[in-house]
SEKELO-216803 format. One record per residue (C-alpha): residue in one letter; x, y, z; residue number from 1. Coordinates in steps of 0.001 Angstrom, whole numbers, plus 500000, padded with zeros to 6 digits. Example, Ala and Ser with C-alpha at 12.3 -4.5 7.8 and 13.67 -1.06 7.14 Angstrom:
! residues 2
<pt code="A" X="512300" Y="495500" Z="507800" pos="1"/>
<pt code="S" X="513670" Y="498940" Z="507140" pos="2"/>
This chain:
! residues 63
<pt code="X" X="115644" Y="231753" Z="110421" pos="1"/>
<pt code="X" X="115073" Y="235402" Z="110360" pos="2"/>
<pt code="X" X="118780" Y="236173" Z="111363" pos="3"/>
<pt code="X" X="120144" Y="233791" Z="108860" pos="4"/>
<pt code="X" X="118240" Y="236097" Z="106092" pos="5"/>
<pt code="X" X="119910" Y="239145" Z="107463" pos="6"/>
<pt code="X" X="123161" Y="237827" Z="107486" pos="7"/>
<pt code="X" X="122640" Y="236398" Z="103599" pos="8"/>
<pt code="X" X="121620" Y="240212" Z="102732" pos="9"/>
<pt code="X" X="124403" Y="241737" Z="104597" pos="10"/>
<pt code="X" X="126720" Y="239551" Z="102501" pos="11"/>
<pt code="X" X="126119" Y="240959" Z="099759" pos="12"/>
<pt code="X" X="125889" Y="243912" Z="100550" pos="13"/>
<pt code="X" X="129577" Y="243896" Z="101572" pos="14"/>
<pt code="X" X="130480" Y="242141" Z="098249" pos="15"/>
<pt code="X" X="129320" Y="244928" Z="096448" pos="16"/>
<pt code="X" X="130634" Y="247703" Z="098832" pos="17"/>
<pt code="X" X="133893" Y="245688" Z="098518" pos="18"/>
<pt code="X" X="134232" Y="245161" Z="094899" pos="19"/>
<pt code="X" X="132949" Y="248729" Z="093966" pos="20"/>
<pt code="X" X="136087" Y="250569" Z="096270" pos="21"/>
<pt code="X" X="138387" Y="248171" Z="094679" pos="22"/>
<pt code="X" X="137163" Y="249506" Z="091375" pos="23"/>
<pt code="X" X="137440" Y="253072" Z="092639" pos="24"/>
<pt code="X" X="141394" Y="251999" Z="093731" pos="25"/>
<pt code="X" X="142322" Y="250872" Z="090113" pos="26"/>
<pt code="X" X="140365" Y="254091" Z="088801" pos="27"/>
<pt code="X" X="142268" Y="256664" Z="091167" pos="28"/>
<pt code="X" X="145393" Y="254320" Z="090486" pos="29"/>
<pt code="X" X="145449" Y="254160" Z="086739" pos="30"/>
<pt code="X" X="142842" Y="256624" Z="085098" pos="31"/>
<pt code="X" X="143675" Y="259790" Z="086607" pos="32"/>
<pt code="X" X="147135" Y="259161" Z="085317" pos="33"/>
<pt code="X" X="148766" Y="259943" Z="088645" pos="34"/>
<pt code="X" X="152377" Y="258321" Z="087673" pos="35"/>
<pt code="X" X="153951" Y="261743" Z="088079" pos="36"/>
<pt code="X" X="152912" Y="261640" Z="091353" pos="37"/>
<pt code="X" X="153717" Y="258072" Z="092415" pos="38"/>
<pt code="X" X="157317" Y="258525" Z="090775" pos="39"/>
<pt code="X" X="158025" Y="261413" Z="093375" pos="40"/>
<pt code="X" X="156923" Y="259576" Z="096147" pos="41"/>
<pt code="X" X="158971" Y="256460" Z="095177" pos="42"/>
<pt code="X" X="162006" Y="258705" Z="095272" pos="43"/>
<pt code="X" X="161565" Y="259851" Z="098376" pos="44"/>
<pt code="X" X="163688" Y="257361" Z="100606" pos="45"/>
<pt code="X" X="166837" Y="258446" Z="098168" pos="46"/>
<pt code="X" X="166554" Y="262480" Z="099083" pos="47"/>
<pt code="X" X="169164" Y="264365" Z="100963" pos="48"/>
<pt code="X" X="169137" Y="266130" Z="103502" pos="49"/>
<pt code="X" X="168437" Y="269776" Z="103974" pos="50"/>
<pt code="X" X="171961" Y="270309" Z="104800" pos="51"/>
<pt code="X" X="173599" Y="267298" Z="102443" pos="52"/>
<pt code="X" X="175207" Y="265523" Z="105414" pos="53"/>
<pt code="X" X="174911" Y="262289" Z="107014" pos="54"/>
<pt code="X" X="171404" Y="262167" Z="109476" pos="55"/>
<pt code="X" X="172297" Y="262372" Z="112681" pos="56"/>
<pt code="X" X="172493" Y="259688" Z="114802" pos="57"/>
<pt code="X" X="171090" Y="259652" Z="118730" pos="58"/>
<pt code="X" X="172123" Y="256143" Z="118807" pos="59"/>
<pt code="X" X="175155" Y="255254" Z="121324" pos="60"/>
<pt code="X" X="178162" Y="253865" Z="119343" pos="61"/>
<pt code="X" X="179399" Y="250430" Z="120845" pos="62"/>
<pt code="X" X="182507" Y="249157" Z="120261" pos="63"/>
């Protein structure tokens, strides 16, 4: 009976610890107004190279 109490407690406790770091996602998301940040990091993939040629492959050729 005891455990089942614990368990109950522990629940809720998680729901709370849960719902309170989404909160603190959405605040760090959308509050600080980090969008400057965020739009570098989205370009990333589309950067050059140091050098501005192809990456180099290790990969065999076949065929």
């Amino acid at each position: 009976m005891a455990i089942a109490f614990i368990f109950n407690d522990l629940s809720s406790v998680m729901t709370v610890v849960s719902l309170t770091t989404f909160i603190g996602i959405l605040w760090w998301t959308f509050v600080l107004n980090r969008s400057a940040d965020f739009d570098e990091a989205a370009h990333l993939p589309f950067a050059d190279d140091a050098d501005g040629g192809p990456p180099s492959s290790t990969e065999n050729k076949h065929g």
